[in-house]
N, C-alpha and C positions, 0 to 999 in steps of 0.2 A: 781424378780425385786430388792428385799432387797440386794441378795447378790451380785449385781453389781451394787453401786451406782455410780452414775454420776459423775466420777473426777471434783474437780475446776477450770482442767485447760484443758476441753474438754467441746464441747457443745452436744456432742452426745459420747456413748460409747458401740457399737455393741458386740458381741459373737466375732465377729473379731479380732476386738480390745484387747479385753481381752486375749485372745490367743496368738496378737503379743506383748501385753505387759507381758505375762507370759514369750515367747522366750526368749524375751530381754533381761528378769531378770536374768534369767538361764545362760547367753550368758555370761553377768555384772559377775554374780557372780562365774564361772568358771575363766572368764579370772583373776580376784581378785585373787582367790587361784591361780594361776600360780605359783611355785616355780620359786624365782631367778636363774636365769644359770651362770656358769663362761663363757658359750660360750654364747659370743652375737651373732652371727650368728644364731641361731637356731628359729627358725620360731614363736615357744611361746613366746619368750624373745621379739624379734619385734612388736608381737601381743601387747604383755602386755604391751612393753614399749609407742607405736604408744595410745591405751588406756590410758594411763594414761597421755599423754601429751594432750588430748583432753580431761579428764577431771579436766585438772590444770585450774581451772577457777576463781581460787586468780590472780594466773600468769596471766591471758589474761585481769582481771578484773583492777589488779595494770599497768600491763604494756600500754595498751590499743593500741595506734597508733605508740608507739616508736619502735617495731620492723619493720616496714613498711618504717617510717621517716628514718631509719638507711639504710636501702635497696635504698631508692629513694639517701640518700647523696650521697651512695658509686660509684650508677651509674650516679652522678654528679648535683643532686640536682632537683630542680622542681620550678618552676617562679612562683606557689602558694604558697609554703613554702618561696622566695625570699633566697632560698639558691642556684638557678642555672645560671653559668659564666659563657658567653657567649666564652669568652675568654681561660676559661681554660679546656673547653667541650672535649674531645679526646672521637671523633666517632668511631673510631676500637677498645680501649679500651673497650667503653659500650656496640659496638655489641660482642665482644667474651666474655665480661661477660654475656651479656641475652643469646646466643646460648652456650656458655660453661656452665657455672657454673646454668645458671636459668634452661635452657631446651627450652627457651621463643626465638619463631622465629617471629622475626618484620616482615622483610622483605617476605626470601622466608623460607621454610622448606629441611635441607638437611638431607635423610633418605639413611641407607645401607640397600637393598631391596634386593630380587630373580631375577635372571635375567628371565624376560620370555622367551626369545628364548634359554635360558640354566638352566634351574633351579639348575642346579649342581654349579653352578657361582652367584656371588653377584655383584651387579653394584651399584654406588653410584645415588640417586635417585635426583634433585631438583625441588619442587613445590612448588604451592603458599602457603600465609602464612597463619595462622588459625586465624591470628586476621582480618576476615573479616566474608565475610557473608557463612554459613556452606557448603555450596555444589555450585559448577560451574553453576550447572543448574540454581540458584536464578536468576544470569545474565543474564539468555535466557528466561527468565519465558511468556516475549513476544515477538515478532520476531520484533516490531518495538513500543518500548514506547510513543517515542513524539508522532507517529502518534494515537496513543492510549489516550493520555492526549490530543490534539488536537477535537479527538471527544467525548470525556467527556465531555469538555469546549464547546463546538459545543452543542449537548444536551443539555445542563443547558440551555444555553442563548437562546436557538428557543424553 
């Protein structure tokens, strides 16, 4: 028990634990020593760079909300901030910024996919968008809701 005191910033600390934070350390302290590359392509340099931008935590601590605010202007502001024109809104503009440049599909999701009846062929794919609920089935979860809330509501009151 001596040699595993209870961190300050843990309410319990298993053999587990100590083992995944021994990983981590080793993980930490490998990616640290990474020599610089002149090739930034190269999968250590990523590694190390991708590290170190998540432990820039002056950067995220000074900057805080202004990288986000900068994003929300560019896609033409936001009626919380009272930075967004109604007027000078351009909806093709902000959707091929969120599907180009962000990755982010409002609407629908367009994918280059395998064709199944060809696999040797690619066909462009369109489905729905991921900012809803995770899988089609949520939708069907019952074959008929109102009548489901109808006798819930029925129950309670007899």
């Amino acid at each position: 028990m001596s040699s595993h005191n209870l961190p300050k910033f843990r309410g319990y600390w298993s053999e587990d634990d100590v083992q995944q934070f021994k990983l981590k350390e080793k993980l930490r302290n490998m990616i640290n020593i990474l020599p610089f590359s002149d090739e930034s392509s190269a999968v250590e340099m990523k590694v190390k760079r991708f590290y170190q931008t998540c432990m820039a935590l002056e950067y995220v601590e000074n900057e805080q909300e202004k990288p986000l605010r900068r994003i929300i202007l560019q896609l033409g502001g936001w009626q919380v901030f009272r930075t967004f024109r109604q007027n000078e809104f351009d909806f093709n503009r902000v959707f091929r910024k969120l599907q180009g440049d962000w990755r982010i599909s409002p609407f629908f999701k367009i994918q280059v996919v395998l064709d199944p009846q060809g696999p040797s062929r690619n066909i462009i794919k369109i489905s729905p968008s991921g900012l809803s609920l995770p899988d089609r089935s949520y939708y069907f979860k019952h074959e008929n809701p109102v009548r489901r809330l109808l006798d819930a509501k029925e129950s309670v009151l007899v």
